[in-house]
MIDOSE-1310 file (N, C-alpha, C; in nm, 2 decimals, decimal comma, always signed):
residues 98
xxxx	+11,55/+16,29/+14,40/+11,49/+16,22/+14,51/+11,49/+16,07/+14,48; +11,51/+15,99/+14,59/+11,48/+15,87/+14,58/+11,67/+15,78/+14,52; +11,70/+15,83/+14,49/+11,83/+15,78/+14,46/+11,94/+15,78/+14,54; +12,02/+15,64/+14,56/+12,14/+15,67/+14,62/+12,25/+15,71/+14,57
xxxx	+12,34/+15,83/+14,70/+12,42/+15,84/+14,67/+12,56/+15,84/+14,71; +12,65/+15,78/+14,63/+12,79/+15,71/+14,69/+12,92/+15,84/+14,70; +12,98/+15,83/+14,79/+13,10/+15,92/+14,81/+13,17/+15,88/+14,94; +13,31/+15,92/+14,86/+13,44/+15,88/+14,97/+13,45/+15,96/+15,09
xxxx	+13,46/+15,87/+15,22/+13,46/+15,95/+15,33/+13,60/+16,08/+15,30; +13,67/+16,05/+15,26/+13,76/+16,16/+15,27/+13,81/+16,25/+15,16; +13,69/+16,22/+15,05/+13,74/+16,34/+14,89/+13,67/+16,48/+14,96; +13,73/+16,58/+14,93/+13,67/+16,69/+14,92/+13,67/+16,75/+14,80
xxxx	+13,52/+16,91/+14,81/+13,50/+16,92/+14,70/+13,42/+16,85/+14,59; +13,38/+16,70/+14,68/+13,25/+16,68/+14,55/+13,11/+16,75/+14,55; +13,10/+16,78/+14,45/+12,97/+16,86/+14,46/+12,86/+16,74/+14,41; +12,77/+16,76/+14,49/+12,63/+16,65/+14,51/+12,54/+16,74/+14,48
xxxx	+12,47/+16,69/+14,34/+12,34/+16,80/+14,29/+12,24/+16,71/+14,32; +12,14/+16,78/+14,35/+11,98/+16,72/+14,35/+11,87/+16,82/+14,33; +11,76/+16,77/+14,30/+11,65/+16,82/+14,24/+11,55/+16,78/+14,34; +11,45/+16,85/+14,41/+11,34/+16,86/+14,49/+11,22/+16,85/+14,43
xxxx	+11,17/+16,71/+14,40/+11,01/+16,70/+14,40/+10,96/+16,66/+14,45; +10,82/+16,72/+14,42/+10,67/+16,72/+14,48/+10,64/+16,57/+14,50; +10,55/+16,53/+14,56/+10,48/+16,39/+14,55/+10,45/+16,33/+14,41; +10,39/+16,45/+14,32/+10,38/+16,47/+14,21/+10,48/+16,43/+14,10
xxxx	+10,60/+16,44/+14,16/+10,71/+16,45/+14,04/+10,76/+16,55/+13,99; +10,68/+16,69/+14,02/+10,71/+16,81/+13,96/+10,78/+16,82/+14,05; +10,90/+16,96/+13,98/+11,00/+17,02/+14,11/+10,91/+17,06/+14,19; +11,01/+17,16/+14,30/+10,93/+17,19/+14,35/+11,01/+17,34/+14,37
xxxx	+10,94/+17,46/+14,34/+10,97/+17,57/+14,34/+11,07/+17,63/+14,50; +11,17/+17,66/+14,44/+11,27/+17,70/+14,55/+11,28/+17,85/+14,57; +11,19/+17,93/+14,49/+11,23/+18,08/+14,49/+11,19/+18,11/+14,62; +11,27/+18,18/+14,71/+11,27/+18,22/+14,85/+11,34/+18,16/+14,98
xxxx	+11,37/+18,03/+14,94/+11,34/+17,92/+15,01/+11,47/+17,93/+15,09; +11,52/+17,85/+15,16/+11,62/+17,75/+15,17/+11,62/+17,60/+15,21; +11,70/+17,53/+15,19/+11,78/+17,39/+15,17/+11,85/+17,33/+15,26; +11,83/+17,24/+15,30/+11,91/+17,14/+15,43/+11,91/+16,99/+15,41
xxxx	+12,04/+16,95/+15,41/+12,05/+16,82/+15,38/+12,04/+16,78/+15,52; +11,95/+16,65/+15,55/+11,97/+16,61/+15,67/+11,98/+16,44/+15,64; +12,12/+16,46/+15,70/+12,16/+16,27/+15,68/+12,21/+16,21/+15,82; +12,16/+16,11/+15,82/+12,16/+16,02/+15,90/+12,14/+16,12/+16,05
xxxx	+12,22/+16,11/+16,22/+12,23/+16,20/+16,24/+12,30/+16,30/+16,28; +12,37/+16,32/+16,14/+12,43/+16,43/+16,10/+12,36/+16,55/+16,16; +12,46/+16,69/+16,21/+12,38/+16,81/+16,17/+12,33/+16,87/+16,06; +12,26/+16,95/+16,00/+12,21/+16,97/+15,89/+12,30/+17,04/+15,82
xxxx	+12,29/+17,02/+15,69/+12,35/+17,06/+15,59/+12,34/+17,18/+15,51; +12,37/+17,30/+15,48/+12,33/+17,40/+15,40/+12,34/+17,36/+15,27; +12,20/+17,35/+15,17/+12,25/+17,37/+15,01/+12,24/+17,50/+14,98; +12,34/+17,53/+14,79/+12,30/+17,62/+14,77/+12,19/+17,60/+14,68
xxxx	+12,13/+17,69/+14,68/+12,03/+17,69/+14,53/+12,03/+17,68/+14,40; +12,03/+17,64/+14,33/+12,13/+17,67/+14,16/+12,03/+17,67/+14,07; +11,89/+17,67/+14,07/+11,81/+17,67/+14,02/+11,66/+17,64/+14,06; +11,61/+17,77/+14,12/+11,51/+17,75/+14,22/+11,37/+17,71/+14,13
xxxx	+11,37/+17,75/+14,06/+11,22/+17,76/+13,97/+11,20/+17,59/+13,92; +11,33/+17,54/+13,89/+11,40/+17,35/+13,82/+11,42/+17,27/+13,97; +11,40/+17,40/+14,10/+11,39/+17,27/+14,20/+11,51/+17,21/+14,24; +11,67/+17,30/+14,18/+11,79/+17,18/+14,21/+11,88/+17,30/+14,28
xxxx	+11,96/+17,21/+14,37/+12,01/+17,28/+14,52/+12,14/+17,21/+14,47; +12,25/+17,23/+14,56/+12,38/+17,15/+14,57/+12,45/+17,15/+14,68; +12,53/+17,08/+14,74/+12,61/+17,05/+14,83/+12,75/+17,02/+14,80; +12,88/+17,14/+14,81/+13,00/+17,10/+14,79/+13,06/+17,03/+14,90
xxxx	+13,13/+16,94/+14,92/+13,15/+16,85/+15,04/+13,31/+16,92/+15,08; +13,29/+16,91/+15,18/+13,45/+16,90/+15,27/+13,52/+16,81/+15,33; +13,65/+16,80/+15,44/+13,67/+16,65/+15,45/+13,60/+16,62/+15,56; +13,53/+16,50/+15,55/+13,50/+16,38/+15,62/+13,34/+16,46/+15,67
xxxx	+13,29/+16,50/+15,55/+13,13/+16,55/+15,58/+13,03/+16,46/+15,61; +13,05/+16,33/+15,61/+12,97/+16,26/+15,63/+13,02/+16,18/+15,73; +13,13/+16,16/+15,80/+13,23/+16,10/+15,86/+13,36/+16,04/+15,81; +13,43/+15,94/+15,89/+13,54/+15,90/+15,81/+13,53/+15,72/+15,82
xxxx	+13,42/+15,67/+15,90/+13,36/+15,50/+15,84/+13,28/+15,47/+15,75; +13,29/+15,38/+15,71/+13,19/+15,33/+15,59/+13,06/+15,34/+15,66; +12,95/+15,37/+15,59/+12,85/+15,41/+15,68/+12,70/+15,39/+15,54; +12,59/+15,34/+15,61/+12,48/+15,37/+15,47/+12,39/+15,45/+15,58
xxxx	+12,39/+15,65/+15,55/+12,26/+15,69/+15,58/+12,15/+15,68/+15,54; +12,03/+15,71/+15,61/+11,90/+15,77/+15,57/+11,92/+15,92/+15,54; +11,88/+15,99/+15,42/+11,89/+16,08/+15,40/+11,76/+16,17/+15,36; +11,74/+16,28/+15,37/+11,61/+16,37/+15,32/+11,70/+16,53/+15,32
xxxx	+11,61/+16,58/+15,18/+11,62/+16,75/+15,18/+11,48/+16,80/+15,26; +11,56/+16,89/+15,30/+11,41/+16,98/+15,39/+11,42/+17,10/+15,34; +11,33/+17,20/+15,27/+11,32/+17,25/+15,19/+11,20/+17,38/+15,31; +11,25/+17,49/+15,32/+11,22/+17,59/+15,40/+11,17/+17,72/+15,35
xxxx	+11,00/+17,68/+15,31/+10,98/+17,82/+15,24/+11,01/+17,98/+15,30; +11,00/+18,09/+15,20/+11,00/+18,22/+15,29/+10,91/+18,23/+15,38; +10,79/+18,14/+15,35/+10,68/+18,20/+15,45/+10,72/+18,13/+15,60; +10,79/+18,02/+15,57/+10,84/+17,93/+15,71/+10,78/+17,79/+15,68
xxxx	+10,66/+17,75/+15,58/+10,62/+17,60/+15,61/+10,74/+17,52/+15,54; +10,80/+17,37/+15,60/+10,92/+17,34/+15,62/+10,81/+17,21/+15,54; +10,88/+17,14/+15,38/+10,89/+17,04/+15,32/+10,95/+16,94/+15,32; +10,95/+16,81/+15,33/+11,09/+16,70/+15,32/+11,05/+16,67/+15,21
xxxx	+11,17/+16,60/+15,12/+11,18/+16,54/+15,01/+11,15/+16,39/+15,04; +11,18/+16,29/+14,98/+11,14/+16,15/+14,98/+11,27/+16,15/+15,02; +11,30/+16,03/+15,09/+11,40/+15,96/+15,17/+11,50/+15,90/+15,06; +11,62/+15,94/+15,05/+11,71/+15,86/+14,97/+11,85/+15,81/+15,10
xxxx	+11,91/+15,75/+15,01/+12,07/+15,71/+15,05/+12,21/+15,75/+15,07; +12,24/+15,79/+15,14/+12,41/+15,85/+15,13/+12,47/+15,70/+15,14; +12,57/+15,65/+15,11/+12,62/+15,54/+15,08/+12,83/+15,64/+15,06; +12,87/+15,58/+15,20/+12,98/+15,64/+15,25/+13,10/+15,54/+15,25
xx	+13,20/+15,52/+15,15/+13,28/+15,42/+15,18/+13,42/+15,48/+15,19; +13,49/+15,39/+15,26/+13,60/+15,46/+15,28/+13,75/+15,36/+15,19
């Protein structure tokens, strides 16, 4: 959370890890859950999980997932328990150059 992150509008195949914490700093438990990148406004993103208990999801990118101009979004993970109450992460950066 909180960090920006840079990638070429047109690489594919980068995989973008992140880690979901609490207000607290602690992860935040992913068992059940699912994951949605929501940048700028983009439709939402599917992550996968890779470590739900450590809080870290990932995103493999394809071409022009973010578009294909240089671009700085606002970005947030929204994190979707089984029971349905829906969490955002803190607001970070996609930072898109071409």
């Amino acid at each position: 959370d909180g960090d920006a992150v840079n990638i070429n509008a047109l690489d594919v195949g980068v995989v973008l890890d992140f880690t979901v914490n609490k207000p607290d700093a602690t992860p935040y438990d992913l068992t059940g859950a699912t994951v949605d990148l929501l940048a700028g406004s983009l439709a939402a993103k599917s992550c996968t999980i890779t470590g739900a208990a450590a809080g870290t999801c990932r995103l493999t990118t394809i071409a022009a997932e973010f578009g294909t101009a240089s671009a700085t979004l606002s970005a947030r993970l929204r994190v979707t328990s089984a029971g349905g109450s829906i969490y955002h992460s803190s607001a970070f950066q996609i930072v898109v150059v071409t």
